[in-house]
C-alpha positions as a LaTeX table, in Angstrom:
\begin{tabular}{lrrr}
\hline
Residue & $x$ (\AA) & $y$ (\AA) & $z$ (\AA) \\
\hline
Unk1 & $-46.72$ & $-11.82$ & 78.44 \\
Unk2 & $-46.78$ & $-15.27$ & 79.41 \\
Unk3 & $-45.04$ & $-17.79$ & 76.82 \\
Unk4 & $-43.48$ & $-15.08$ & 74.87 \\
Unk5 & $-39.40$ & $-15.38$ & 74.83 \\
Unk6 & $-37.42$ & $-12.71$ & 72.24 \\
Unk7 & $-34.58$ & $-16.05$ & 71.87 \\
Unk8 & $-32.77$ & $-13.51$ & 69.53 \\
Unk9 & $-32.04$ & $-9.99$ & 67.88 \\
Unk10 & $-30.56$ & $-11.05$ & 64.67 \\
Unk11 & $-31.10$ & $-13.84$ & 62.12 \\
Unk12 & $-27.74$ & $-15.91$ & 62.09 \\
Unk13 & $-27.59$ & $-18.53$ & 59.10 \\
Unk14 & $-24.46$ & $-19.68$ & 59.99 \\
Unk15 & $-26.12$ & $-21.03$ & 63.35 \\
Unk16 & $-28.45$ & $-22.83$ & 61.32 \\
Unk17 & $-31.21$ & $-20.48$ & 62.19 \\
Unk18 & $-33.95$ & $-19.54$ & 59.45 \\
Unk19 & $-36.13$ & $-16.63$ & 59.79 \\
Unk20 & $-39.61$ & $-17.60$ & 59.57 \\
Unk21 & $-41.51$ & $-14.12$ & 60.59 \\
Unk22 & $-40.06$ & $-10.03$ & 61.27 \\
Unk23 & $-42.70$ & $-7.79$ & 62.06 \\
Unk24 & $-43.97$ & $-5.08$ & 64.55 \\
Unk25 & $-43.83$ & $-6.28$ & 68.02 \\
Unk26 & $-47.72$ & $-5.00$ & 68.50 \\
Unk27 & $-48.41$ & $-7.03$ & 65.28 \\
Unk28 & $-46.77$ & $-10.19$ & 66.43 \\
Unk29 & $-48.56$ & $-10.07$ & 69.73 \\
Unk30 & $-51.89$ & $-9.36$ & 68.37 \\
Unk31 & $-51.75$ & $-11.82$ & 65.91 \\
Unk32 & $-49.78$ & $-14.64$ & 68.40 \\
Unk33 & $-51.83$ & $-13.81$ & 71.46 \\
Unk34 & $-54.61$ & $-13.03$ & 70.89 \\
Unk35 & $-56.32$ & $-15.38$ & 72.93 \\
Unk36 & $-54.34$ & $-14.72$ & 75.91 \\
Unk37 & $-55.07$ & $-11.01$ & 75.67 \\
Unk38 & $-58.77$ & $-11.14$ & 75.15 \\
Unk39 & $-58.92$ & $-13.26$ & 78.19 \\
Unk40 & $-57.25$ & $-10.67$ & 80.07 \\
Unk41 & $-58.76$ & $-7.61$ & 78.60 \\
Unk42 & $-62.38$ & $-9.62$ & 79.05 \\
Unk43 & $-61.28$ & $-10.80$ & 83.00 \\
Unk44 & $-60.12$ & $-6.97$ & 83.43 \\
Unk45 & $-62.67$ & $-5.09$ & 81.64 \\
Unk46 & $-63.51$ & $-1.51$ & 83.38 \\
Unk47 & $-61.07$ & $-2.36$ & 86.27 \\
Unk48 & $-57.62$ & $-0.93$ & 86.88 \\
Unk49 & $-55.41$ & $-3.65$ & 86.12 \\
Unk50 & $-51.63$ & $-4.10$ & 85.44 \\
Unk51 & $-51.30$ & $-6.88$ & 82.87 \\
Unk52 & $-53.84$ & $-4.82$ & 81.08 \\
Unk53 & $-51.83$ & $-1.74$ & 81.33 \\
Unk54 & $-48.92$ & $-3.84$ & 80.60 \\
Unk55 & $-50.40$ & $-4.90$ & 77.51 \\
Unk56 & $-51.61$ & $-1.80$ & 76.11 \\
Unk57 & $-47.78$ & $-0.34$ & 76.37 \\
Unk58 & $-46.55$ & $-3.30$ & 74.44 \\
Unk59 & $-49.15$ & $-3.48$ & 71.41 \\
Unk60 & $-50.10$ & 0.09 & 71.07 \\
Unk61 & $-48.29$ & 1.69 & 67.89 \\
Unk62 & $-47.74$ & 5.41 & 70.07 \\
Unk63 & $-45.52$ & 3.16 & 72.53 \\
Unk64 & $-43.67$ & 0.06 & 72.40 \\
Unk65 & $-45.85$ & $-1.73$ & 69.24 \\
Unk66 & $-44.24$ & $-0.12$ & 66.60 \\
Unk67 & $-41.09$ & 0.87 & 68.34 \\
Unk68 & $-39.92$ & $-2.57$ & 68.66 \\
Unk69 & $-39.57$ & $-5.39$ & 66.37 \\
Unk70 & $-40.28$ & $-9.41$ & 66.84 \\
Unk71 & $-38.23$ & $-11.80$ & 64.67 \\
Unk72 & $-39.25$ & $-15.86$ & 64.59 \\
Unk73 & $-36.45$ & $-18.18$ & 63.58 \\
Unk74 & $-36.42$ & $-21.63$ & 63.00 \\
Unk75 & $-33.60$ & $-24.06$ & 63.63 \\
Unk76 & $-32.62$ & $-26.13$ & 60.48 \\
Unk77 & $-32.11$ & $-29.82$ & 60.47 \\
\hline
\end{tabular}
């Protein structure tokens, strides 16, 4: 998905790096894309399309959404 980087896979303090939000990668999408993915779900709608494939394997709980995990960090001043 467009505009979605994973920077890192651990919180490291001593880099100066804060965590600011761990969750379910299917959660974090949903919540952090959700306009992006209703415009492609409402673009794709009842057609066979690969980003909406692609997104389905990422979000849905049975495949990648719960299977993976999204952490935010912030870089301190």
């Amino acid at each position: 998905m467009p505009g979605v980087v994973l920077v890192s896979t651990r919180c490291d303090r001593t880099l100066g790096l804060e965590p600011v939000r761990f969750c379910e990668q299917g959660k974090f999408l949903l919540e952090e894309g959700a306009e992006l993915i209703r415009e492609i779900v409402e673009r794709d709608a009842g057609k066979n399309s690969a980003e909406r494939n692609a997104i389905h394997q990422l979000i849905h709980p049975a495949h990648m959404g719960r299977a993976f995990k999204a952490l935010l960090q912030k870089k301190q001043p």
